[in-house]
Biopython code that builds the backbone (N, CA, C, O; Angstrom):
import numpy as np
from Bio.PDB.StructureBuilder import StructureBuilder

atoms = [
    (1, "UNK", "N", (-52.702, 115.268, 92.860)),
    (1, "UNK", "CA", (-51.563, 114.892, 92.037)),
    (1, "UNK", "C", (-50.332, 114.861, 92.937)),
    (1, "UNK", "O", (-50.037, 115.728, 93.759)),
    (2, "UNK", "N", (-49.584, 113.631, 92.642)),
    (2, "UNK", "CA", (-48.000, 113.448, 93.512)),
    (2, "UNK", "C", (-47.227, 113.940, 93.541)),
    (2, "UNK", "O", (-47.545, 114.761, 92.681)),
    (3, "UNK", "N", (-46.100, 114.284, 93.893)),
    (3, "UNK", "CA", (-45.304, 115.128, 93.774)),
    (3, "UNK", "C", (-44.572, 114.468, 92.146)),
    (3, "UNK", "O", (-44.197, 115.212, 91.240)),
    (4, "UNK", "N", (-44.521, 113.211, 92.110)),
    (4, "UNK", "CA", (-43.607, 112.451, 91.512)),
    (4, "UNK", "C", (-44.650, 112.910, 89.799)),
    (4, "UNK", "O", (-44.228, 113.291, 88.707)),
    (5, "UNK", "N", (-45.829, 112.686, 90.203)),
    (5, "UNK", "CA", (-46.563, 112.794, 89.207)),
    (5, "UNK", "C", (-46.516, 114.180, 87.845)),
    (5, "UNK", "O", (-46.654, 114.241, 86.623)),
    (6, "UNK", "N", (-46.157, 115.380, 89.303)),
    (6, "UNK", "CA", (-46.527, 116.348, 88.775)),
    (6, "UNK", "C", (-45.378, 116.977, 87.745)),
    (6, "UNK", "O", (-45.530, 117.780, 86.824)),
    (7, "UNK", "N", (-43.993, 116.224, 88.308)),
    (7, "UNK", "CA", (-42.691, 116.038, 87.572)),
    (7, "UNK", "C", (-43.028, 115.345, 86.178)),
    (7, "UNK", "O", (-42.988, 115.907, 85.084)),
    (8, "UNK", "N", (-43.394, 113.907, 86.445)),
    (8, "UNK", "CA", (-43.498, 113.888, 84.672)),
    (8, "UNK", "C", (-44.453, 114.823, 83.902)),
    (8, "UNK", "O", (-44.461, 115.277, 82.758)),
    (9, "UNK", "N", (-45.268, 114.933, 85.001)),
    (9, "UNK", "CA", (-46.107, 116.246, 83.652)),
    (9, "UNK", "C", (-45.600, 117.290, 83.400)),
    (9, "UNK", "O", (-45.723, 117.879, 82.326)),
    (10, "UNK", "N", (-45.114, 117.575, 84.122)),
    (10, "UNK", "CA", (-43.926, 119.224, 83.782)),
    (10, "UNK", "C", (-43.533, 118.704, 82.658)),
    (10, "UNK", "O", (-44.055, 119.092, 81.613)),
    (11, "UNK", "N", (-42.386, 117.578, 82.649)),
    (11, "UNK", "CA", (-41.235, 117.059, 81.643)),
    (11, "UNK", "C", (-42.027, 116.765, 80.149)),
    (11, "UNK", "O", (-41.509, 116.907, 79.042)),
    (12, "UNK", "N", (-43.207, 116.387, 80.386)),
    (12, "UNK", "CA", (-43.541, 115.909, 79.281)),
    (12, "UNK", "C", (-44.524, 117.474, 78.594)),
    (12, "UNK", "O", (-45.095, 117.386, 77.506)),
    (13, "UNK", "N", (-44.560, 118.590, 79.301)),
    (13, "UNK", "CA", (-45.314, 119.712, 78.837)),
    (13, "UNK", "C", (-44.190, 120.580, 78.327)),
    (13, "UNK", "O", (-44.465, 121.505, 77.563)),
    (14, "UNK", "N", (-42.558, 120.279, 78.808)),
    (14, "UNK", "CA", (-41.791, 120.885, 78.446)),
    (14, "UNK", "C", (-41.122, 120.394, 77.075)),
    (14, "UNK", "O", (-40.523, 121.036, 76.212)),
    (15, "UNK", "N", (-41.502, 118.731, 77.196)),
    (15, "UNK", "CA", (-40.941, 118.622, 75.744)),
    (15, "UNK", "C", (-41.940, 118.480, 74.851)),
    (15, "UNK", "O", (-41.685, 117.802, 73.856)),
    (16, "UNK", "N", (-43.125, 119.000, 74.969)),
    (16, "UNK", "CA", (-44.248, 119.230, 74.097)),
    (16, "UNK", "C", (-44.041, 121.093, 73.524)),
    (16, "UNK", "O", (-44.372, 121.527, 72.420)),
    (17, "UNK", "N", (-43.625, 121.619, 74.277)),
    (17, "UNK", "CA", (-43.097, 122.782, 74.236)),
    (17, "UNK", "C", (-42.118, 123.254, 73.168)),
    (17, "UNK", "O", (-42.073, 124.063, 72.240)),
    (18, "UNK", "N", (-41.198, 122.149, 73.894)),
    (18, "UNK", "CA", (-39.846, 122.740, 73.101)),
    (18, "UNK", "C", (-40.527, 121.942, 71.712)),
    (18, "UNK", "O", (-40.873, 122.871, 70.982)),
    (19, "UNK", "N", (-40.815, 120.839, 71.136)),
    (19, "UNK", "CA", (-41.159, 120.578, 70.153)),
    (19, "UNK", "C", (-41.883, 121.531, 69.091)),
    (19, "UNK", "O", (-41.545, 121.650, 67.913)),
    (20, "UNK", "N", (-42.793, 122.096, 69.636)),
    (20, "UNK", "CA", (-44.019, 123.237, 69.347)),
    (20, "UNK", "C", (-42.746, 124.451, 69.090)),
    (20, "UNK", "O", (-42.762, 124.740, 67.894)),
    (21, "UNK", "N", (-41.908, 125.061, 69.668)),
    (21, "UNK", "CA", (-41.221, 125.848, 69.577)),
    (21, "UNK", "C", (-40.455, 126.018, 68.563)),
    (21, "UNK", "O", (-40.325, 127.020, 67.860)),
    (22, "UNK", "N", (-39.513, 124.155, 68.449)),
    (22, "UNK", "CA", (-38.669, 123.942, 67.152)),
    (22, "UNK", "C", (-39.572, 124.041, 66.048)),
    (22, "UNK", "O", (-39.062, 124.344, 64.970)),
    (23, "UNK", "N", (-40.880, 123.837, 66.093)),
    (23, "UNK", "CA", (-41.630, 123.843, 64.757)),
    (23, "UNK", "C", (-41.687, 125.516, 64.183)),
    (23, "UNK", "O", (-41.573, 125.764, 62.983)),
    (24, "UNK", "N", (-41.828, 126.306, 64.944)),
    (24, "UNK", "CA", (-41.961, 127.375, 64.996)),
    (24, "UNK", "C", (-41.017, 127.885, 64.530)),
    (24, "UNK", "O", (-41.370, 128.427, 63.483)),
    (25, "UNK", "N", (-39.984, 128.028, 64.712)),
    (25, "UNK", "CA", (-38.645, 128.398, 64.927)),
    (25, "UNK", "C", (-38.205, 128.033, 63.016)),
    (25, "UNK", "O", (-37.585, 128.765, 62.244)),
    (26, "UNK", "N", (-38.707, 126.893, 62.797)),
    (26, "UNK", "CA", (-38.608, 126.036, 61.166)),
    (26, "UNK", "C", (-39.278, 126.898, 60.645)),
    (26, "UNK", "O", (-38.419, 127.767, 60.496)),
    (27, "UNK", "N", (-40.668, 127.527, 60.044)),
    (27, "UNK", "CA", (-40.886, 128.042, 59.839)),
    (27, "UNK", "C", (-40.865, 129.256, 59.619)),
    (27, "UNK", "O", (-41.058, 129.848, 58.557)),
    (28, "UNK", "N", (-40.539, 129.800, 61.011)),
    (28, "UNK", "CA", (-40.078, 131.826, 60.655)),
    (28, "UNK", "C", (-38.408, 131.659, 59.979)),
    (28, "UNK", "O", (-37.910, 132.491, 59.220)),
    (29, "UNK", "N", (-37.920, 130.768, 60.314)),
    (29, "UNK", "CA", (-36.548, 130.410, 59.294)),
    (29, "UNK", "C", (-37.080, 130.349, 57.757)),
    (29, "UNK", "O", (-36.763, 131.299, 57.042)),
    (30, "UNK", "N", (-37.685, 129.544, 57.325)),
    (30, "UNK", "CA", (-38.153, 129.058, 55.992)),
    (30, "UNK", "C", (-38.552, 130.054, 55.450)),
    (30, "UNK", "O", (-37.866, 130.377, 54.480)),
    (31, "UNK", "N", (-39.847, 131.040, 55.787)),
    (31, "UNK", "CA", (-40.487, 132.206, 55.670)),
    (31, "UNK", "C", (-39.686, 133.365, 55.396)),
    (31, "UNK", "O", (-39.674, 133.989, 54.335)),
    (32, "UNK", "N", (-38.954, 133.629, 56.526)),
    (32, "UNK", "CA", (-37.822, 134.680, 55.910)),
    (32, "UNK", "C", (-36.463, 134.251, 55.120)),
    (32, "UNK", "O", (-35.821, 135.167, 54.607)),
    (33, "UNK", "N", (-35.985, 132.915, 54.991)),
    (33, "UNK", "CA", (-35.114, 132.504, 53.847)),
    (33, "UNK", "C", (-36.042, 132.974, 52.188)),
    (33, "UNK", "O", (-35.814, 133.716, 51.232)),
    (34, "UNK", "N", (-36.968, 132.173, 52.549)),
    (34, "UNK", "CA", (-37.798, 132.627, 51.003)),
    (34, "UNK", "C", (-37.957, 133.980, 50.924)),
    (34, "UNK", "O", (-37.551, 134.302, 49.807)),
    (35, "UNK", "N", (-38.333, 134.940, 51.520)),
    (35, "UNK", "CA", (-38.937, 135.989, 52.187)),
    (35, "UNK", "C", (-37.586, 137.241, 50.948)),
    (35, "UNK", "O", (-37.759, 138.096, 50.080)),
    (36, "UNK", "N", (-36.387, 136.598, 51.620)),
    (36, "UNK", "CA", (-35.473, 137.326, 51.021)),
    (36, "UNK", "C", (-34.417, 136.562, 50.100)),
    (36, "UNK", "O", (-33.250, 136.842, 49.828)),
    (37, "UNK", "N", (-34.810, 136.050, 49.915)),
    (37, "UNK", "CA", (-34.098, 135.035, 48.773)),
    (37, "UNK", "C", (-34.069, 135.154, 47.242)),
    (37, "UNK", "O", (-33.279, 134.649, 46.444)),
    (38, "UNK", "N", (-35.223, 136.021, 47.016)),
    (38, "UNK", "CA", (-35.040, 137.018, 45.506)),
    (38, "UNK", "C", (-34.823, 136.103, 44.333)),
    (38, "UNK", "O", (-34.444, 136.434, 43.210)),
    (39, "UNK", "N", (-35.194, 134.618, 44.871)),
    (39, "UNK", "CA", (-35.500, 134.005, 43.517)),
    (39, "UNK", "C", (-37.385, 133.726, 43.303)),
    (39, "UNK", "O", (-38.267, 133.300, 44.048)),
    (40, "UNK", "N", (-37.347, 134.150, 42.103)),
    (40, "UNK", "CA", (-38.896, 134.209, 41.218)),
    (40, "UNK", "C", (-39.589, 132.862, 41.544)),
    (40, "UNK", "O", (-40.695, 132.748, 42.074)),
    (41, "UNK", "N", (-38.700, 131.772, 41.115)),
    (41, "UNK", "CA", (-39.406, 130.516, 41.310)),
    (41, "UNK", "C", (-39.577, 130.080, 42.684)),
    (41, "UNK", "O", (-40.382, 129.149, 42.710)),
    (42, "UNK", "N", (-39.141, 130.384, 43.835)),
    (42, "UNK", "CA", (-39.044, 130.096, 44.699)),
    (42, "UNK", "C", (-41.080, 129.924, 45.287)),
    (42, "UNK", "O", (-41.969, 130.573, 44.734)),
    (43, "UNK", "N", (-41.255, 129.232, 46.094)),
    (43, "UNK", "CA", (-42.564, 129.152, 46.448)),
    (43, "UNK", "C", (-42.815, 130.305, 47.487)),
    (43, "UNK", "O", (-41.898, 130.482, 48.289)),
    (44, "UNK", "N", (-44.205, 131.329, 47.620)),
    (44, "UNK", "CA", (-43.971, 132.720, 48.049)),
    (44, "UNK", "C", (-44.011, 131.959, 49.591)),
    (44, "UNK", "O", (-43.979, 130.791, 49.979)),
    (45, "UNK", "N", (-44.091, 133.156, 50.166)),
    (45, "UNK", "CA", (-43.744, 132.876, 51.673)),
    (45, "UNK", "C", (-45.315, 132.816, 52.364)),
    (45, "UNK", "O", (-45.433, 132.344, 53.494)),
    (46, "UNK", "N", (-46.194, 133.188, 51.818)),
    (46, "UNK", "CA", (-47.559, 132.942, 52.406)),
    (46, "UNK", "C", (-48.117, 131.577, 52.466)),
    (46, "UNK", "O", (-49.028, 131.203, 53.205)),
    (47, "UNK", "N", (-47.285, 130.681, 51.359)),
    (47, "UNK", "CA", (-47.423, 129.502, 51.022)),
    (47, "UNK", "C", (-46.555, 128.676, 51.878)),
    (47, "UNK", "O", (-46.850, 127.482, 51.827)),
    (48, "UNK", "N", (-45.117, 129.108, 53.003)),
    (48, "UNK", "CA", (-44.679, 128.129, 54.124)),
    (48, "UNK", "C", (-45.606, 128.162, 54.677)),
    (48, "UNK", "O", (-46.289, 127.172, 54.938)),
    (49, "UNK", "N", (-45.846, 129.263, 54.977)),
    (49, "UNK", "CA", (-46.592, 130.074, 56.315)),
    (49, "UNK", "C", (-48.267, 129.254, 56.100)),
    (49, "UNK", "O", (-49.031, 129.514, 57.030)),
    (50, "UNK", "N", (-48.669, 128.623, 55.345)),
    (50, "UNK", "CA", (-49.668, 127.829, 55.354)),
    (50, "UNK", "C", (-49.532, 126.193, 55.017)),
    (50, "UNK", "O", (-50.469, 125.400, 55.113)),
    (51, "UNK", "N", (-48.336, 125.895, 54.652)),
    (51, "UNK", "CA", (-47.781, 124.609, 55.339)),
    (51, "UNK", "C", (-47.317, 124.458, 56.514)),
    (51, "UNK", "O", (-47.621, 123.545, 57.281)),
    (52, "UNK", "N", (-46.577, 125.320, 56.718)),
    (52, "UNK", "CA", (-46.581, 125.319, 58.190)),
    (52, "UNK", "C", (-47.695, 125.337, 59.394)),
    (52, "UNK", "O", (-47.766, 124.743, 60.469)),
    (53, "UNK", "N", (-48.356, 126.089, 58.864)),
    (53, "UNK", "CA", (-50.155, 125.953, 59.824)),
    (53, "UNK", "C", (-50.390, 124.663, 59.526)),
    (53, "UNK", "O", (-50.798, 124.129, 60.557)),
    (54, "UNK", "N", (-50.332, 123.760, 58.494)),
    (54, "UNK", "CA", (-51.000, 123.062, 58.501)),
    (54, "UNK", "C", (-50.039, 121.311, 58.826)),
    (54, "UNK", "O", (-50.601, 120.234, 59.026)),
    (55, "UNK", "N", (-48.472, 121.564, 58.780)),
    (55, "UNK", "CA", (-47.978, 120.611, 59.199)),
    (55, "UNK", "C", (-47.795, 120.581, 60.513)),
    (55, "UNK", "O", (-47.510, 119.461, 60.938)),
    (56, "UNK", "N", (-47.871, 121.541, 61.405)),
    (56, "UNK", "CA", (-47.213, 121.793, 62.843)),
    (56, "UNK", "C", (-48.160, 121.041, 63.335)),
    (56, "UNK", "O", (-47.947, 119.874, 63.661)),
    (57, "UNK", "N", (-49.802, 121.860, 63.494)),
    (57, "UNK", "CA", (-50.939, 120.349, 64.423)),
    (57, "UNK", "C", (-50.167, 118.774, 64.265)),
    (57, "UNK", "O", (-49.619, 118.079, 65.121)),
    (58, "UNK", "N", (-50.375, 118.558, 62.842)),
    (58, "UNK", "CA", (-49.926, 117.172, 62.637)),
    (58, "UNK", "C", (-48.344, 116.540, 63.039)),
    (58, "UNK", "O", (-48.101, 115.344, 63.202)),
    (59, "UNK", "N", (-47.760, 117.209, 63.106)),
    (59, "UNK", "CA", (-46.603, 116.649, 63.743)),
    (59, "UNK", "C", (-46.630, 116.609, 65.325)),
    (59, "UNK", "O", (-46.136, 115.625, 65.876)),
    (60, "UNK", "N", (-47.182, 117.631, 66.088)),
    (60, "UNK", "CA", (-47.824, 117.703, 67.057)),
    (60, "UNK", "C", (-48.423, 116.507, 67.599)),
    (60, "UNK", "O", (-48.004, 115.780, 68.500)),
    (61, "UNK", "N", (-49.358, 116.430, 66.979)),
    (61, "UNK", "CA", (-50.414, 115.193, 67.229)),
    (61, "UNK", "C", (-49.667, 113.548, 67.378)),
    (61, "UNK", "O", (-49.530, 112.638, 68.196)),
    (62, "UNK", "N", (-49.286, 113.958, 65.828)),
    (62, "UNK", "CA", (-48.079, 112.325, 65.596)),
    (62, "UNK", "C", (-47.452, 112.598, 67.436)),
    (62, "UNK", "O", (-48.095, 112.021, 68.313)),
    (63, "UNK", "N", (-46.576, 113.224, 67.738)),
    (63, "UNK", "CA", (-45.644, 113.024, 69.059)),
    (63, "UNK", "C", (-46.525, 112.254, 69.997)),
    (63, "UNK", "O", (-46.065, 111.319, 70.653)),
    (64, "UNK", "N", (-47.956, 112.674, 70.088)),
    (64, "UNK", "CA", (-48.670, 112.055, 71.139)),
    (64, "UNK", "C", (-48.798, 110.720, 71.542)),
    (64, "UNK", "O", (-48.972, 110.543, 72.748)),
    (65, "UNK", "N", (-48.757, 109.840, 70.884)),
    (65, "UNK", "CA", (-48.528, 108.520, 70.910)),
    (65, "UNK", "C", (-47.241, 108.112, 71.542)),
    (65, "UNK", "O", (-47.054, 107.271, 72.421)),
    (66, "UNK", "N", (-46.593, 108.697, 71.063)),
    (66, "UNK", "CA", (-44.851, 108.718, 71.895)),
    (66, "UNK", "C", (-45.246, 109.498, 73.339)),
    (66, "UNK", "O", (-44.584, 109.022, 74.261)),
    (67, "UNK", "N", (-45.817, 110.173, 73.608)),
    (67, "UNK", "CA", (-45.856, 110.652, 75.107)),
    (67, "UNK", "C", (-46.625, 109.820, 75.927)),
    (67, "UNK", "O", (-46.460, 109.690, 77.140)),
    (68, "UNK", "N", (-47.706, 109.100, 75.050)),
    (68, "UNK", "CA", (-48.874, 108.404, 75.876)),
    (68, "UNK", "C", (-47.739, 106.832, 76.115)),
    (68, "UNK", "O", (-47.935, 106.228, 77.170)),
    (69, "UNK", "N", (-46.891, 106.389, 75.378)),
    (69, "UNK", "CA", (-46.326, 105.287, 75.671)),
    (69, "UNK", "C", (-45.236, 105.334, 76.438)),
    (69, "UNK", "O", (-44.972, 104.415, 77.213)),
    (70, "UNK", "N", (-44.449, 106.452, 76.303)),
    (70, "UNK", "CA", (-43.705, 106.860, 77.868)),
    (70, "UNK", "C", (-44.388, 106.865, 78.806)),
    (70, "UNK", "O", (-44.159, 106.141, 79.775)),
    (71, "UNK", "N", (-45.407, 107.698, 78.737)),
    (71, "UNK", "CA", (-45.909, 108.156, 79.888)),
    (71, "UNK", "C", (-46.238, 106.662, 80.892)),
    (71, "UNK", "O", (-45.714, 106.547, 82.000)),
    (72, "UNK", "N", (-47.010, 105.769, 80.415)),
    (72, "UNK", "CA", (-47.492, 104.677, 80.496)),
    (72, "UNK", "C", (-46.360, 103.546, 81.037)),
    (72, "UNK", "O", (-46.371, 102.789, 82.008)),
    (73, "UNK", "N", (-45.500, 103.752, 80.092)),
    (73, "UNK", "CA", (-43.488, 102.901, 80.785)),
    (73, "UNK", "C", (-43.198, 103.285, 81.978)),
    (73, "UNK", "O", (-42.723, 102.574, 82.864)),
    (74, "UNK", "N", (-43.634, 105.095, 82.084)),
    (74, "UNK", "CA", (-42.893, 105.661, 83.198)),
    (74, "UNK", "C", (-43.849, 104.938, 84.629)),
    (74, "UNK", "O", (-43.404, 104.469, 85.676)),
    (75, "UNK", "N", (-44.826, 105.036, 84.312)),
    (75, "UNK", "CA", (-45.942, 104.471, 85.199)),
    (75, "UNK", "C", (-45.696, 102.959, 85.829)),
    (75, "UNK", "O", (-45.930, 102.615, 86.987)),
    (76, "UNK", "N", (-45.180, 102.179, 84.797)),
    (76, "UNK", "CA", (-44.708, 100.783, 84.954)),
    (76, "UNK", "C", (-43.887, 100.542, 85.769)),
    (76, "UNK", "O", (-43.935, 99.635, 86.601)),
    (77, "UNK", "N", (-42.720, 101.637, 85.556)),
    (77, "UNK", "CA", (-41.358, 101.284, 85.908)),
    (77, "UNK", "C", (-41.509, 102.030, 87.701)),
    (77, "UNK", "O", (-40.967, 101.530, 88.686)),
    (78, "UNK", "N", (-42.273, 103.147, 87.711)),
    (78, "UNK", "CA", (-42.866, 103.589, 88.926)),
    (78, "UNK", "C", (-43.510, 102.451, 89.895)),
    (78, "UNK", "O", (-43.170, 102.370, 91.076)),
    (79, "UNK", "N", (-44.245, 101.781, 89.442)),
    (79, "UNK", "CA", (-44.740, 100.491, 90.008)),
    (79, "UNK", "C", (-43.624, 99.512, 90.545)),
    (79, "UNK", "O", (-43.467, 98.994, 91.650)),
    (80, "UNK", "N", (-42.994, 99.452, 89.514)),
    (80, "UNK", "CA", (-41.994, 98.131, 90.009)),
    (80, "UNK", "C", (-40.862, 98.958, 90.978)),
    (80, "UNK", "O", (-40.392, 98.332, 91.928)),
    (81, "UNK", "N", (-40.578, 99.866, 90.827)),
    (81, "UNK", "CA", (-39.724, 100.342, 91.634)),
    (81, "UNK", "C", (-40.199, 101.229, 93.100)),
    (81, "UNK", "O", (-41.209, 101.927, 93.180)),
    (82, "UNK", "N", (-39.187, 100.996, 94.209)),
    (82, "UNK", "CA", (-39.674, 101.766, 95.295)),
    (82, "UNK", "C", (-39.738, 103.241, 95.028)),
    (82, "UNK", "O", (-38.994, 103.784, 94.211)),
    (83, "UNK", "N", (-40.537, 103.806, 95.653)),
    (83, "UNK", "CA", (-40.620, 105.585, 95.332)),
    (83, "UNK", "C", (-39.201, 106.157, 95.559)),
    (83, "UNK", "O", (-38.963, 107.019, 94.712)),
    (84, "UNK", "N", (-38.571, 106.037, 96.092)),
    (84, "UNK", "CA", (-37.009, 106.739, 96.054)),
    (84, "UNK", "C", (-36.198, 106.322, 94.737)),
    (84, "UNK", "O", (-35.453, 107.139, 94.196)),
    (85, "UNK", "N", (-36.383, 104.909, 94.194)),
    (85, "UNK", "CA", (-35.952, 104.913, 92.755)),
    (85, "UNK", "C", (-36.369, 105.032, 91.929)),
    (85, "UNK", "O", (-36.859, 103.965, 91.558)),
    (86, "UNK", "N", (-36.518, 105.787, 91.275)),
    (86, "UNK", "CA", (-38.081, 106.373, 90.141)),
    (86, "UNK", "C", (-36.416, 106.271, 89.165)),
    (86, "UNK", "O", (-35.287, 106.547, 89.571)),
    (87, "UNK", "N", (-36.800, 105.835, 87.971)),
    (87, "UNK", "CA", (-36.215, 106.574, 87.167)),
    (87, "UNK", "C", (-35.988, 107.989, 86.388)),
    (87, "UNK", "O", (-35.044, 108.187, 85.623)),
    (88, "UNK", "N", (-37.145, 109.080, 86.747)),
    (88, "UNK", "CA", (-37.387, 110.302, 86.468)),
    (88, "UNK", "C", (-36.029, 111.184, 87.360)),
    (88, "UNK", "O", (-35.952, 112.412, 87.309)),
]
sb = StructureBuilder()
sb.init_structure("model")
sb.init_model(0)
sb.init_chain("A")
sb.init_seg("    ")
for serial, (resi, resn, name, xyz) in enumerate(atoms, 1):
    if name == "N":
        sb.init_residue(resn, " ", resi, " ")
    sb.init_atom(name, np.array(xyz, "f"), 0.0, 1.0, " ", f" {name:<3s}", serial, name[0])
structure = sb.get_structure()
């Protein structure tokens, strides 16, 4: 692996990351808003906490298509350009 290479994979593991993180982050928010929120009707908190298991993969997944078509641009634009002008 290139040096150049190993940069977009960092970039693209970091914003797979931070994505995975913000999802996370939505959830223990949601969980403890309901959690202590002391209204009856409110939906219980075991019930984010299993939308959340079950929306995070899928939003996850959805991003992938967006990484595989960067990734793929970045590759392009790598081609057409000399190695000192990378756009990365």
């Amino acid at each position: 692996m290139s040096n150049d290479e190993l940069k977009v994979f960092l970039k693209y593991l970091f914003a797979f990351l931070w994505l995975a993180a913000w999802d996370g982050a939505w959830l223990i928010g949601m969980t403890l808003g309901l959690a202590f929120s002391g209204n009856p009707d409110a939906s219980s908190p075991l019930e984010w906490v299993q939308f959340g298991l079950t929306i995070s993969p899928l939003l996850l997944i959805g991003a992938l298509p967006i990484v595989i078509l960067l990734r793929n641009r970045s590759k392009q634009t790598a081609k057409k350009n000399s190695p000192g002008e990378s756009d990365w």
